[in-house]
N, C-alpha and C positions, 0 to 999 in steps of 0.2 A: 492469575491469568493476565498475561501480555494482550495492551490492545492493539486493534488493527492501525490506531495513529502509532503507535511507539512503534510496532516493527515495520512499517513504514518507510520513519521517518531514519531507522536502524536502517533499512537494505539502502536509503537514498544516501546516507553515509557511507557503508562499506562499499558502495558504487563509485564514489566521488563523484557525485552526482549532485546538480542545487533544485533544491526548492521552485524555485522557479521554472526551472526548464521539465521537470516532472509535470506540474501544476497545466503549462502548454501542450505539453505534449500529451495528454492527458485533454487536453479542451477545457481547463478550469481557467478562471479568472485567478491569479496569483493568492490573494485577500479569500475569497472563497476554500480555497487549496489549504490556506493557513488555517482557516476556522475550522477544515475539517480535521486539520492534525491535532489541534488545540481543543478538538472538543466543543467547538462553539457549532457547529452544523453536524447532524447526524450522515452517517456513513450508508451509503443504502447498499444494496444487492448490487445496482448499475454501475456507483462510484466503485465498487471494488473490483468490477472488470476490466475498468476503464486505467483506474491506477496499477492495476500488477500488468496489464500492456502494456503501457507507459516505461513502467520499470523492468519489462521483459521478463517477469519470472511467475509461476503460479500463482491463480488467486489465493491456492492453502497456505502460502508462504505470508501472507497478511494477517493471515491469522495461526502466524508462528508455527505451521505444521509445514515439517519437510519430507522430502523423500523417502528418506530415511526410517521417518514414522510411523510412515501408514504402515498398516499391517498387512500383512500379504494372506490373500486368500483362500478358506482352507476347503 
């Protein structure tokens, strides 16, 4: 299982996007930002809203589930 820091830190790459400018946009303190991709700060319910706004794309997408996935309902 992929975590929410690694595809993250995945979409802020295939974005060409920095760390930093996520992190503001976002309202984190840079160092904060960092610890939370690093695993040193837990990832809450709030931080993850906050980050896939940030990065413009669904919060499922943080936790590796795309469009594509979900299942459609029967």
């Amino acid at each position: 299982m992929i975590s929410v820091a690694k595809n993250t830190k995945r979409i802020i790459k295939e974005k060409c996007l920095s760390q930093g400018a996520i992190a503001n946009k976002a309202g984190y303190d840079g160092k904060v930002f960092s610890n939370m991709l690093n695993g040193r700060k837990k990832v809450t319910d709030i931080d993850i809203i906050r980050i896939s706004q940030a990065l413009n794309v669904e919060p499922n997408e943080l936790f590796g589930i795309t469009r594509s996935e979900k299942k459609e309902p029967k």
